[in-house]
N, CA and C atoms as an extended XYZ file, in Angstrom:
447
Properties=species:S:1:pos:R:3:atomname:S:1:resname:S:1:resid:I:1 pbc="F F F"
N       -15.644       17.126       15.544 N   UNK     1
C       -16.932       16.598       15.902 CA  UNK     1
C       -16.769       15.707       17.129 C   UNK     1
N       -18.026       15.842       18.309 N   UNK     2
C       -17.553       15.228       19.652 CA  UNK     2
C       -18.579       14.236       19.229 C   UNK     2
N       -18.267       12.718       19.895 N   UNK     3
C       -19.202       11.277       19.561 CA  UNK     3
C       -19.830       11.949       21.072 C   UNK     3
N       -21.236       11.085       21.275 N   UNK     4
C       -22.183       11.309       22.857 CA  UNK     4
C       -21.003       11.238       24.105 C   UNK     4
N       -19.626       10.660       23.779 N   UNK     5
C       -19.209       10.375       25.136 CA  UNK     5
C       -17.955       11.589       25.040 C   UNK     5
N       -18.019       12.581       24.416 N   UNK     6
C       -17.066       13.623       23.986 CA  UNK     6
C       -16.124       13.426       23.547 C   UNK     6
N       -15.741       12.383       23.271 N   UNK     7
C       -14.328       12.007       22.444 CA  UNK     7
C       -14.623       12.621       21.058 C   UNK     7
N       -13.653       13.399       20.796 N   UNK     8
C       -13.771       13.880       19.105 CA  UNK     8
C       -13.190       12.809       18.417 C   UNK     8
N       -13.989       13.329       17.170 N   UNK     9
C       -13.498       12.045       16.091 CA  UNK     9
C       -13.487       12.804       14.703 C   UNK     9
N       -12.183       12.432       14.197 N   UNK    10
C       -11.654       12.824       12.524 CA  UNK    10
C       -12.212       12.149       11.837 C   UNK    10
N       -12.781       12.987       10.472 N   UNK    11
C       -13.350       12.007        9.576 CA  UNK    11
C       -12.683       12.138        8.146 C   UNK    11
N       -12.638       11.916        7.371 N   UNK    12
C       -11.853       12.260        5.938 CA  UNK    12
C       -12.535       11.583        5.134 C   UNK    12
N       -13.250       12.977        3.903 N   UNK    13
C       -14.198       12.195        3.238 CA  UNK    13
C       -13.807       12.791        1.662 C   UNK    13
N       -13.167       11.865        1.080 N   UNK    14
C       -13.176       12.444       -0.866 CA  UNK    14
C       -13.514       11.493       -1.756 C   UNK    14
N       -14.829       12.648       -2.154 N   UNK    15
C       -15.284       12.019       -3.199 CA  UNK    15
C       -14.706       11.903       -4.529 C   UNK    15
N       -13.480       12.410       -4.837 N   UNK    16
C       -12.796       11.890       -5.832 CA  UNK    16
C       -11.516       10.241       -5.741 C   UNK    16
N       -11.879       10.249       -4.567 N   UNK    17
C       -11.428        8.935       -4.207 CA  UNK    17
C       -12.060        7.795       -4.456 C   UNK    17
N       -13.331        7.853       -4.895 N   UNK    18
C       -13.666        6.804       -4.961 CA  UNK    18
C       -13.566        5.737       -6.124 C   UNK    18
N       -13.669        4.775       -5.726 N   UNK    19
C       -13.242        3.899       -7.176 CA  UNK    19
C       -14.147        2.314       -6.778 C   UNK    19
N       -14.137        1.144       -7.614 N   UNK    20
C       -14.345        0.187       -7.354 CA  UNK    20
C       -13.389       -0.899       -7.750 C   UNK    20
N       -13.272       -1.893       -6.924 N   UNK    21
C       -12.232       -3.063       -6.823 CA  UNK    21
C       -12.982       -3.987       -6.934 C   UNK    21
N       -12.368       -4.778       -8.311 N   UNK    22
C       -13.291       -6.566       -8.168 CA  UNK    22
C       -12.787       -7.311       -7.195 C   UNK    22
N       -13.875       -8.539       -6.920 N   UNK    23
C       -13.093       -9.056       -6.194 CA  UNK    23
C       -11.881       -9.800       -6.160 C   UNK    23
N       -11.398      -10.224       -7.015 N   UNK    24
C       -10.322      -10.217       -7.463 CA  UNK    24
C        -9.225       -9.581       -6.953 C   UNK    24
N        -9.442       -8.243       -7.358 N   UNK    25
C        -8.321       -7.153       -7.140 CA  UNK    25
C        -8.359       -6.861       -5.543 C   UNK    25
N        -9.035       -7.061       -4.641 N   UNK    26
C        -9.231       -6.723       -3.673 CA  UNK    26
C        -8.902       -7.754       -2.600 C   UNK    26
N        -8.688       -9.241       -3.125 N   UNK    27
C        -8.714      -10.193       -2.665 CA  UNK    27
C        -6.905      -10.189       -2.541 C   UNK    27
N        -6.530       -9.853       -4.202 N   UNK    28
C        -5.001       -9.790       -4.050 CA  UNK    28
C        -4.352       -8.643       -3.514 C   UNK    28
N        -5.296       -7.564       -3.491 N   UNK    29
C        -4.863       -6.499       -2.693 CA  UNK    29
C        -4.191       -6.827       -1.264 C   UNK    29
N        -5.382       -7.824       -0.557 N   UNK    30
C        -5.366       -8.203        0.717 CA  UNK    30
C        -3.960       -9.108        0.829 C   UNK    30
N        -4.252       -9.920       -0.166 N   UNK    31
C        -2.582      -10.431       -0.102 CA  UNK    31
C        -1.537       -9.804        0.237 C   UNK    31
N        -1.353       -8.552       -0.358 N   UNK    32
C        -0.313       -7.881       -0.864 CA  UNK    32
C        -0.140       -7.329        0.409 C   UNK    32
N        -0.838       -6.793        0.989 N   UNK    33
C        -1.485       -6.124        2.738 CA  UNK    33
C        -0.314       -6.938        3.488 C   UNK    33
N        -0.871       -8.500        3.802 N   UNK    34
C        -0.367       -9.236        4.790 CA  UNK    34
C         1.175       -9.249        4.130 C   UNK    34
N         1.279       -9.938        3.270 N   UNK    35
C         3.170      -10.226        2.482 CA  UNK    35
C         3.568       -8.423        3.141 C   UNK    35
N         3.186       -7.080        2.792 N   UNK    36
C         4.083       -6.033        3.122 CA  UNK    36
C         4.171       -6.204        4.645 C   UNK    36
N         2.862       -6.315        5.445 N   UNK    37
C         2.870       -6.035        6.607 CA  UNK    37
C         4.265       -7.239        7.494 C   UNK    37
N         4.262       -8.284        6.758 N   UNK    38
C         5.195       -9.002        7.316 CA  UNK    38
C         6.680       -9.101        6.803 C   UNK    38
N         6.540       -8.087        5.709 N   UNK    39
C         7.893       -7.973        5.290 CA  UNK    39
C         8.773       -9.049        4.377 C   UNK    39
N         7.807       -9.444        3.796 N   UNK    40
C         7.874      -10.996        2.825 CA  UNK    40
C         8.186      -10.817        1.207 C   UNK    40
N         9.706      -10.106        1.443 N   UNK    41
C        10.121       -9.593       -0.075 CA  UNK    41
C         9.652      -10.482       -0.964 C   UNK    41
N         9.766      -11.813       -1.123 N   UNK    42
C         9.454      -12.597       -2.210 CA  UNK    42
C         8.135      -12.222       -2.565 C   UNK    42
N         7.312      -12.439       -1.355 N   UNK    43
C         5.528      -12.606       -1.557 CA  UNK    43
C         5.249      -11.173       -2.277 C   UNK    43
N         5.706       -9.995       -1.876 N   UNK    44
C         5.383       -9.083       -2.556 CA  UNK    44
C         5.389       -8.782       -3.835 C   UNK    44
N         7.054       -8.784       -4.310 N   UNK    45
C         7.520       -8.531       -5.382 CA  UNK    45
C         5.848       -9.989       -6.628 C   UNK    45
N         6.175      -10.784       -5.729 N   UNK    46
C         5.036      -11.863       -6.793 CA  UNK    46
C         3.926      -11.492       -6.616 C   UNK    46
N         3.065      -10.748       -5.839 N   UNK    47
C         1.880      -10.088       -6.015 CA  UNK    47
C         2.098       -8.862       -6.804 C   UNK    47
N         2.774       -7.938       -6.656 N   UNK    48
C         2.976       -6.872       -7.122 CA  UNK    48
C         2.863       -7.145       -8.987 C   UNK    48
N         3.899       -7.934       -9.462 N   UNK    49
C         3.585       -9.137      -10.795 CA  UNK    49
C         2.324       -9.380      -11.011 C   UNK    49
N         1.790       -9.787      -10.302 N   UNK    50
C         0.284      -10.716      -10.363 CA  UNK    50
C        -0.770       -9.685      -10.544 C   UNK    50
N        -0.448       -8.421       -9.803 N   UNK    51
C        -1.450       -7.387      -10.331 CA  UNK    51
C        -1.312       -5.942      -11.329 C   UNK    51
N        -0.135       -6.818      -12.382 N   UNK    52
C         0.408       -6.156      -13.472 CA  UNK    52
C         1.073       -4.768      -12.923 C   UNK    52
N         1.422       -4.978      -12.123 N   UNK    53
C         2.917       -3.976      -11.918 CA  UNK    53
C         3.897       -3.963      -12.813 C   UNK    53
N         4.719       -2.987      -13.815 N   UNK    54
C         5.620       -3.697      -14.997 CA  UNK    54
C         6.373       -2.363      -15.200 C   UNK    54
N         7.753       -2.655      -15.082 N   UNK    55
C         9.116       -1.553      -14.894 CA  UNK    55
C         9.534       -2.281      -16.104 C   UNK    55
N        10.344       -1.500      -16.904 N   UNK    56
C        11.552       -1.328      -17.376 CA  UNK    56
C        12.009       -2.494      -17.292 C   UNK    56
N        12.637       -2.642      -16.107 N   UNK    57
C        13.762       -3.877      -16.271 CA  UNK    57
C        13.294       -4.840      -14.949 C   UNK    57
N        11.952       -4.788      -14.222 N   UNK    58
C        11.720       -5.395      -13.350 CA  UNK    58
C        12.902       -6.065      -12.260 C   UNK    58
N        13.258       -5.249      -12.071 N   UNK    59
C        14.174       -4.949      -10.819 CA  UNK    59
C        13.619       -5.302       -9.570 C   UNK    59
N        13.397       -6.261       -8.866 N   UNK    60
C        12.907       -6.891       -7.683 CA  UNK    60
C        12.953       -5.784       -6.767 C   UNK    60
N        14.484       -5.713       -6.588 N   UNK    61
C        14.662       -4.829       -5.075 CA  UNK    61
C        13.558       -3.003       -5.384 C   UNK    61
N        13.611       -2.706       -6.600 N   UNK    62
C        12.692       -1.374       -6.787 CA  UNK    62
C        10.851       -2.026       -7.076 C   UNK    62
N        10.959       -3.071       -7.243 N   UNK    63
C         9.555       -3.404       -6.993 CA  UNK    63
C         9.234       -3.385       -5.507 C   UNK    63
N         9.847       -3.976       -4.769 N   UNK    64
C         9.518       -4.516       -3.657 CA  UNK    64
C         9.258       -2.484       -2.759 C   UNK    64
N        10.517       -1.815       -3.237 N   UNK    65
C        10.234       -0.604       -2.594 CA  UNK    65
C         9.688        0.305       -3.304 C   UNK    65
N         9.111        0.142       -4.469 N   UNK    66
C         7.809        0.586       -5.030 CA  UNK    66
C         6.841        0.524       -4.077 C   UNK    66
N         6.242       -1.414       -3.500 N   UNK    67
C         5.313       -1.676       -3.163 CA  UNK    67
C         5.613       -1.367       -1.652 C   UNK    67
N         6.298       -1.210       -1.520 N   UNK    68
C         6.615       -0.641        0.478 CA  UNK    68
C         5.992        0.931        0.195 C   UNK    68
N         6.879        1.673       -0.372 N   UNK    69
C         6.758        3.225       -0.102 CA  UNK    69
C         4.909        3.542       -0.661 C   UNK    69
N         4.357        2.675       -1.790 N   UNK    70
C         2.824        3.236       -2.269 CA  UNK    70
C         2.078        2.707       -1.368 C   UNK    70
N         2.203        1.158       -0.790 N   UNK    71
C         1.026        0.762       -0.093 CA  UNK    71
C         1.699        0.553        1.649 C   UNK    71
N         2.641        1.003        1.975 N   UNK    72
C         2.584        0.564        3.525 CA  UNK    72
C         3.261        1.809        4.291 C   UNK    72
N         4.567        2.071        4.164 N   UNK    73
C         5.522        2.685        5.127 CA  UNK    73
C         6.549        3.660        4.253 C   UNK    73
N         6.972        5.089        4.590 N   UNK    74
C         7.742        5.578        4.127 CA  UNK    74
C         8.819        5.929        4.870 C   UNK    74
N         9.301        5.506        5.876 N   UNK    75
C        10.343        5.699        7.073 CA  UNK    75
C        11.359        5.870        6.556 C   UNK    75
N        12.275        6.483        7.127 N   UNK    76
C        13.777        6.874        6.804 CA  UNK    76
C        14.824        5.262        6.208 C   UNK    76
N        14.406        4.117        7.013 N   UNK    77
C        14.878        2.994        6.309 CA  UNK    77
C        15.197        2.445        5.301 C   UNK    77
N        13.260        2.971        4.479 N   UNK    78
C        12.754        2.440        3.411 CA  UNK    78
C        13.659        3.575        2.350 C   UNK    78
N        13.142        4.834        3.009 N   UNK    79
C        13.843        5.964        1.602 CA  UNK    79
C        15.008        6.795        1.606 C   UNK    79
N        15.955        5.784        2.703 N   UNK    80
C        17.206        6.631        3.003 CA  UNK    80
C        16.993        7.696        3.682 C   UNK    80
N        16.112        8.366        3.936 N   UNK    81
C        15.759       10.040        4.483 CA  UNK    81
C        15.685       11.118        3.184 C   UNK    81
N        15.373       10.739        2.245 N   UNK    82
C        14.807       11.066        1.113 CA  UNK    82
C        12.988       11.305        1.235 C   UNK    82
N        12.671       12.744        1.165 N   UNK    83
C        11.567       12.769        0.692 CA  UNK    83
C        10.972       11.660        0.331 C   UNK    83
N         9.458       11.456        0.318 N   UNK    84
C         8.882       10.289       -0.770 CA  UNK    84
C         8.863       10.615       -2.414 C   UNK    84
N         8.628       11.864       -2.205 N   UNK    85
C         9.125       12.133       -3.695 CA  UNK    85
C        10.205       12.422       -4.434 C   UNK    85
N        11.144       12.591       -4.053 N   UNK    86
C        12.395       12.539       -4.460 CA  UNK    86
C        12.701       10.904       -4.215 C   UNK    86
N        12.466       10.282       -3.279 N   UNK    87
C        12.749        8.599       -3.682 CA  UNK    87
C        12.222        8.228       -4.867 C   UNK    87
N        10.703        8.471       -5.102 N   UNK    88
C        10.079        7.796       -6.264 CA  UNK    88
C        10.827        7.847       -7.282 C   UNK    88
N        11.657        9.662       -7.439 N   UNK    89
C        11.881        9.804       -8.826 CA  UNK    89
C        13.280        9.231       -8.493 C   UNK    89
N        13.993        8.553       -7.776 N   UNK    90
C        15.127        8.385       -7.570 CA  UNK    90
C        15.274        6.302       -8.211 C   UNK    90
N        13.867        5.459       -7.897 N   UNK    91
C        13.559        4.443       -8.085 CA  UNK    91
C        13.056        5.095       -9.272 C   UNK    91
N        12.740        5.437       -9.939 N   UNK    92
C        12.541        5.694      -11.297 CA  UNK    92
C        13.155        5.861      -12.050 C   UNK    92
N        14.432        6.454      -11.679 N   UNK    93
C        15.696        6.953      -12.553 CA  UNK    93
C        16.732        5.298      -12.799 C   UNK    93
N        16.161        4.678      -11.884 N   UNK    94
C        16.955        3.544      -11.539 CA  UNK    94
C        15.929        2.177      -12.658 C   UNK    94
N        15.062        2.744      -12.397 N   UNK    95
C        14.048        1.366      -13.161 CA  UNK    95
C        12.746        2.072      -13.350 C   UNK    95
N        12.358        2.494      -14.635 N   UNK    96
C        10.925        2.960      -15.335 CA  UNK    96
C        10.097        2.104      -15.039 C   UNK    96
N         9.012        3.191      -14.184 N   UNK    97
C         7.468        2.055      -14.094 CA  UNK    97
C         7.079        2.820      -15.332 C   UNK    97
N         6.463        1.275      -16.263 N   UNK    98
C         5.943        1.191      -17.553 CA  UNK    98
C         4.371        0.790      -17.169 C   UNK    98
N         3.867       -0.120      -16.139 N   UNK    99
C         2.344        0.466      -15.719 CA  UNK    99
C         2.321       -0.173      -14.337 C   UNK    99
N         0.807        1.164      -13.664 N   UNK   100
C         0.795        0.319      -12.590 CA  UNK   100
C        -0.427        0.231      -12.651 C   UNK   100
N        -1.321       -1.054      -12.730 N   UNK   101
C        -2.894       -1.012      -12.884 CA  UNK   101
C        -3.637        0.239      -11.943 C   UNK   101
N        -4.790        1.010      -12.735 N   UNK   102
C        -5.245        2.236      -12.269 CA  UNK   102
C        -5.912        2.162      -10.584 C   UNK   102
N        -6.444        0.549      -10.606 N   UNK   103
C        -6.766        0.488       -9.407 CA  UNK   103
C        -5.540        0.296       -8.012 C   UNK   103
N        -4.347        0.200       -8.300 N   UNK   104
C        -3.573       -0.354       -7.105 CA  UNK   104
C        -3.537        1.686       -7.213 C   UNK   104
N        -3.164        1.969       -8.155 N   UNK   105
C        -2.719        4.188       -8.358 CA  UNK   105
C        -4.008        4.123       -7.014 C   UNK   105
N        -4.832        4.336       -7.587 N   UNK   106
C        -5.501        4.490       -6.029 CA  UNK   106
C        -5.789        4.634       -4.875 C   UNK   106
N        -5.362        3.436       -4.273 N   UNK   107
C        -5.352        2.879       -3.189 CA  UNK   107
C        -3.820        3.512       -3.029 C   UNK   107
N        -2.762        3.492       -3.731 N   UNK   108
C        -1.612        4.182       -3.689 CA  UNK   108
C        -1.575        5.275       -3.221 C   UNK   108
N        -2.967        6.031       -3.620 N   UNK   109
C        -2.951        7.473       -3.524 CA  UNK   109
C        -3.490        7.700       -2.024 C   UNK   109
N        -4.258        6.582       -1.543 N   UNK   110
C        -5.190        6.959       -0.245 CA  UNK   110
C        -3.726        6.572        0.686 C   UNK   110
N        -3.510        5.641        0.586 N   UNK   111
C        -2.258        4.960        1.518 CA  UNK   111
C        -1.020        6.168        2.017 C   UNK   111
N        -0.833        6.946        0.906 N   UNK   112
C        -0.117        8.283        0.955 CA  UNK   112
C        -0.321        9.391        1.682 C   UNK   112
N        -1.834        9.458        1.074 N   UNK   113
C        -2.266       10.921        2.020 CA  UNK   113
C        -2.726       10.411        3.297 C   UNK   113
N        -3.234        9.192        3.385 N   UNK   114
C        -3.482        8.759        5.237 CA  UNK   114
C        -1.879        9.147        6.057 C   UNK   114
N        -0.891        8.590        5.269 N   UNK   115
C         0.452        8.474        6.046 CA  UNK   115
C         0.788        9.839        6.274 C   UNK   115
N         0.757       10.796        5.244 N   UNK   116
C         0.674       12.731        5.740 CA  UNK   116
C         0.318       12.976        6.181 C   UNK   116
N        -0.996       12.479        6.667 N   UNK   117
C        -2.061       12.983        7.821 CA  UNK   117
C        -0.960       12.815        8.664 C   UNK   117
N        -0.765       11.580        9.287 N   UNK   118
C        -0.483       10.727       10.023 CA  UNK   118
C         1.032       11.359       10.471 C   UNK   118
N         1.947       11.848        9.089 N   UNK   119
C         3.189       12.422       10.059 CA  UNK   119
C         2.628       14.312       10.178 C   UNK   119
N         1.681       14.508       10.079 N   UNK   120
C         1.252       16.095        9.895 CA  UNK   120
C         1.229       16.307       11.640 C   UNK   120
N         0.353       14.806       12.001 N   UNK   121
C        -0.247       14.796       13.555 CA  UNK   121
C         0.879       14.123       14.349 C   UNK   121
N         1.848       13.731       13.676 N   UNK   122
C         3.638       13.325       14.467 CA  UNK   122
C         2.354       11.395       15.024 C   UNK   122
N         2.097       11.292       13.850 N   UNK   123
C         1.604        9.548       14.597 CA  UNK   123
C         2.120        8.532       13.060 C   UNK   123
N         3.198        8.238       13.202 N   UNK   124
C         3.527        7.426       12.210 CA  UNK   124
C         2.815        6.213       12.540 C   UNK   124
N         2.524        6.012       10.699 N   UNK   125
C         2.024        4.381       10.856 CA  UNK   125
C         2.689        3.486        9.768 C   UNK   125
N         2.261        2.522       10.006 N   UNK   126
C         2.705        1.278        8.647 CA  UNK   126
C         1.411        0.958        8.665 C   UNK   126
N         0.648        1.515        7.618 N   UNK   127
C        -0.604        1.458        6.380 CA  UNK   127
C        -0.447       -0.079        6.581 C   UNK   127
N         0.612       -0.874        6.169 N   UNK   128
C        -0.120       -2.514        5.979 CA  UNK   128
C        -0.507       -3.213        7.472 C   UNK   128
N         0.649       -2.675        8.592 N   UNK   129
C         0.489       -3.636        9.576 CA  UNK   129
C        -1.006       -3.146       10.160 C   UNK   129
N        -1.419       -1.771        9.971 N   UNK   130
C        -2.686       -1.460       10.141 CA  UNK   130
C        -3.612       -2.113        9.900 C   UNK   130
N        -3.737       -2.182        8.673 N   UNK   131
C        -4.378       -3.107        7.901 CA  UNK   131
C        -4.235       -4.585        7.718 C   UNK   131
N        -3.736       -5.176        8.081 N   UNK   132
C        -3.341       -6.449        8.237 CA  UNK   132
C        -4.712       -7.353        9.278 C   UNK   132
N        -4.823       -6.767       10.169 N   UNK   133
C        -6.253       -7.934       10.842 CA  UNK   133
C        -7.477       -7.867        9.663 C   UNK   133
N        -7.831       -6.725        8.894 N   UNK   134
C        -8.590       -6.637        8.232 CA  UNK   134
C        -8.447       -7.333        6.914 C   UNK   134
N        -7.030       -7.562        6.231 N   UNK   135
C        -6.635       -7.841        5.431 CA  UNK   135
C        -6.513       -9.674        5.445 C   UNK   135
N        -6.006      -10.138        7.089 N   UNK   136
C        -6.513      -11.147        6.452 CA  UNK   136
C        -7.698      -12.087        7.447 C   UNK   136
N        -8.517      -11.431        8.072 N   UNK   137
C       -10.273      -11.413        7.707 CA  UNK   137
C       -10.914      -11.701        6.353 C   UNK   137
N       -10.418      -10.766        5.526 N   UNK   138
C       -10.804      -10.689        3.907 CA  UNK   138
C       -10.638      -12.285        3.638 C   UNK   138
N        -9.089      -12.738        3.810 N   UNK   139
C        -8.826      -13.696        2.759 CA  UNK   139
C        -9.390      -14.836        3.467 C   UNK   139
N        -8.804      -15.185        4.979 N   UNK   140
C        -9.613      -16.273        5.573 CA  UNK   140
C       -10.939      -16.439        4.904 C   UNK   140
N       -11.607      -15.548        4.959 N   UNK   141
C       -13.617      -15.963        4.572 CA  UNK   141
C       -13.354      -15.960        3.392 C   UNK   141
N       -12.740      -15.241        2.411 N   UNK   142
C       -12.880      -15.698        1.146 CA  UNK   142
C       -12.044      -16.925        0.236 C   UNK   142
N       -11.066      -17.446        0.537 N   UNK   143
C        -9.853      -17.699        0.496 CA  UNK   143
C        -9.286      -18.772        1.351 C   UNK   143
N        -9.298      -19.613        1.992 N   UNK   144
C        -9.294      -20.101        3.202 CA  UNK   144
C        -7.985      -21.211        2.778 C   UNK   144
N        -7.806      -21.326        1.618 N   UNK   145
C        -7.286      -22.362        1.208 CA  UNK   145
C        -6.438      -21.845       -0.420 C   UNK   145
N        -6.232      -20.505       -0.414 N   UNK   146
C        -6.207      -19.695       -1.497 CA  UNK   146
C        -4.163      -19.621       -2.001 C   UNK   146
N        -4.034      -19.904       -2.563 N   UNK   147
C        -2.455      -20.143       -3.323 CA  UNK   147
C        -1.838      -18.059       -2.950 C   UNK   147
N        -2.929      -17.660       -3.030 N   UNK   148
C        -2.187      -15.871       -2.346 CA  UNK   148
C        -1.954      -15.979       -1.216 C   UNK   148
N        -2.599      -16.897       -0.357 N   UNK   149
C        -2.387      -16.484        1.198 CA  UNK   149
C        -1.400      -17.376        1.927 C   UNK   149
């Protein structure tokens, strides 16, 4: 589809995607955004906690690359050069996720298929640093003074 000035523009629309986030969940979402985008193992692994993330043996270092590979970046760094799916089941074999609240599965799931797009069209991204001006927009106005941020 061309916009009036001919630039085409991609759109991606599923309606089985949709879901709703309290604010709450959306607020710590945003947290979780800025801590990945800056690479703030502690901050993560303690949000990731905070929004009932719960393994087996809560293993920090497989939380933390739980919460890298579902919500931000899957680069050769993060997964050795392992598939994303063969990592998952590889951090799984290592430490059982016992739950991950249905709403972060979600957003897990969009964060994934944006990043396939994304290496389909050879344009890698990092999902959080993307998201990161937006993320903390969110918390500033809501949050300004908030123990997540």
């Amino acid at each position: 589809m061309r916009n009036k000035y001919g630039n085409i523009k991609l759109g991606l629309i599923d309606y089985g995607q949709v879901m709703f986030l309290s604010k709450d969940d959306r607020l710590l979402f945003a947290a979780l955004i800025v801590a990945l985008a800056e690479d703030d193992r502690e901050k993560i692994v303690q949000l990731m906690k905070v929004a009932g993330f719960k393994s087996k043996n809560m293993n920090e270092d497989v939380i933390y690359r739980y919460a890298k590979v579902y919500y931000d970046d899957d680069n050769p760094e993060i997964t050795g050069g392992d598939h994303i799916q063969v990592f998952v089941e590889k951090l799984q074999a290592i430490d059982p996720i016992i739950n991950i609240p249905d709403q972060f599965i979600m957003i897990g799931r969009t964060s994934i298929m944006l990043r396939g797009l994304g290496h389909a069209l050879h344009q890698h991204r990092s999902i959080a640093k993307s998201w990161k001006p937006l993320a903390e927009k969110v918390l500033s106005q809501e949050l300004p003074h908030s123990a997540l941020t």
